[in-house]
N, C-alpha and C positions, 0 to 999 in steps of 0.2 A: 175373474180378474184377467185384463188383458197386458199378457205380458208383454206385447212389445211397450208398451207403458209401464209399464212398472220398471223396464229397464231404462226405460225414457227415464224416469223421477227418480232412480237411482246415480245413472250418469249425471243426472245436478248435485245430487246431493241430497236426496229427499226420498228418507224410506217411505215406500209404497204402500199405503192402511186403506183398505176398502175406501173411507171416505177420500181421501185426499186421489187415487184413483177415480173415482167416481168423478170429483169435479175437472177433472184433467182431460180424461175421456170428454165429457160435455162440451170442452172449450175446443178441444183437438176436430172433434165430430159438428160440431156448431156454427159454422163460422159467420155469425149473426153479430158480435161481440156485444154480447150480453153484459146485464151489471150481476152484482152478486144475489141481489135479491129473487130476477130472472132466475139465475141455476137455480138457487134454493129451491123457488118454486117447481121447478120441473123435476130438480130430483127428487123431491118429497115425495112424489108418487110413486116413485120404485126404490126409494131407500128411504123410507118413513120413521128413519130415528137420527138422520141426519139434522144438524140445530144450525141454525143462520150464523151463531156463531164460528162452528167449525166450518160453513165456507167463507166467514170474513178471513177466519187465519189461516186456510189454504191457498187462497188468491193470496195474501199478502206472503205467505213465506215460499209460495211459485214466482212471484213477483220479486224477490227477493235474491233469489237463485238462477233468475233471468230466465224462469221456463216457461213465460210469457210475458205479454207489453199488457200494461197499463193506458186504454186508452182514455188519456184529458180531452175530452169536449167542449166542458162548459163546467163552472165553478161546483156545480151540485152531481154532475154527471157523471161519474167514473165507469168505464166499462174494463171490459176484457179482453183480449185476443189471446187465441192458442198458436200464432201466425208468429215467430221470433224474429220473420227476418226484415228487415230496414224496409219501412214503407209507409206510407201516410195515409190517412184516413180525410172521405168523405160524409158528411151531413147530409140530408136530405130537409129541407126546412120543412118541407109539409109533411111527411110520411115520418119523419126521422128515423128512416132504413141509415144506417155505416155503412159503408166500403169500402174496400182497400184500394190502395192508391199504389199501383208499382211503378218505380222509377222504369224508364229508358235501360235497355242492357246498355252496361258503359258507362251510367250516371249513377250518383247515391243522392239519397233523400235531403242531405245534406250541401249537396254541392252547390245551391244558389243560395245561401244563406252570406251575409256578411261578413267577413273574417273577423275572429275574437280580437278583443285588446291582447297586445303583451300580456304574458303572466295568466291568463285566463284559461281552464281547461274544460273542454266540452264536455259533459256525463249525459244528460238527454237533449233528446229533440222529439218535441210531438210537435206533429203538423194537420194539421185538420182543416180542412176547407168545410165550408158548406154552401150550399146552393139547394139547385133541383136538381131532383135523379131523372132520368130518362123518362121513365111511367108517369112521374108526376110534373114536368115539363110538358108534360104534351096535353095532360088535360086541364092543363090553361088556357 
């Protein structure tokens, strides 16, 4: 059990159970932002009584306690980051590699966006571009 994690998932709020450990480490150690079915897969091999379902309700009650983003793609596509802090993600169309997108020091993810109506209150923002990645740009 790696305790700087476990104090990590404690400071949210979320006692630390070998499983929910496990897929925290994954997403902190990973930063591929995998989908849930992804971790599964990889952790089965070294925690083989781990169930898809205990990492749908570990992402979702991490996700819950904001000790990681959710990242939206595309309607079917949900992944992960272990990355909390404000930044946006890139597609790759051909490879479909993610990548993270950090703003400018001095800028937030937010700051070109429109301003709300009156009365309107922000709670998210995903931003997702896609394009070509560098590797697959060039073998075009």
């Amino acid at each position: 059990m790696n305790e700087n994690s476990a104090v990590l998932l404690r400071g949210y709020g979320i006692s630390p159970s070998p499983q929910r450990l496990a897929v925290y480490n994954y997403l902190l150690e990973n930063r591929t932002h995998p989908s849930a079915e992804t971790i599964y897969h990889d952790l089965k091999k070294i925690l083989p009584t781990i169930s898809l379902t205990t990492v749908y309700n570990t992402l979702k009650l991490l996700a819950e306690k904001h000790a990681l983003q959710e990242v939206i793609i595309e309607d079917r596509e949900l992944r992960f980051d272990g990355d909390i802090s404000k930044h946006a993600h890139f597609k790759c169309l051909k490879c479909g590699e993610v990548f993270d997108l950090f703003p400018e020091k001095g800028n937030d993810v937010a700051s070109n966006i429109p301003p709300l109506p009156e009365g309107f209150i922000l709670s998210q923002l995903h931003v997702c571009v896609k394009g070509y990645c560098k590797d697959c740009g060039n073998r075009e």
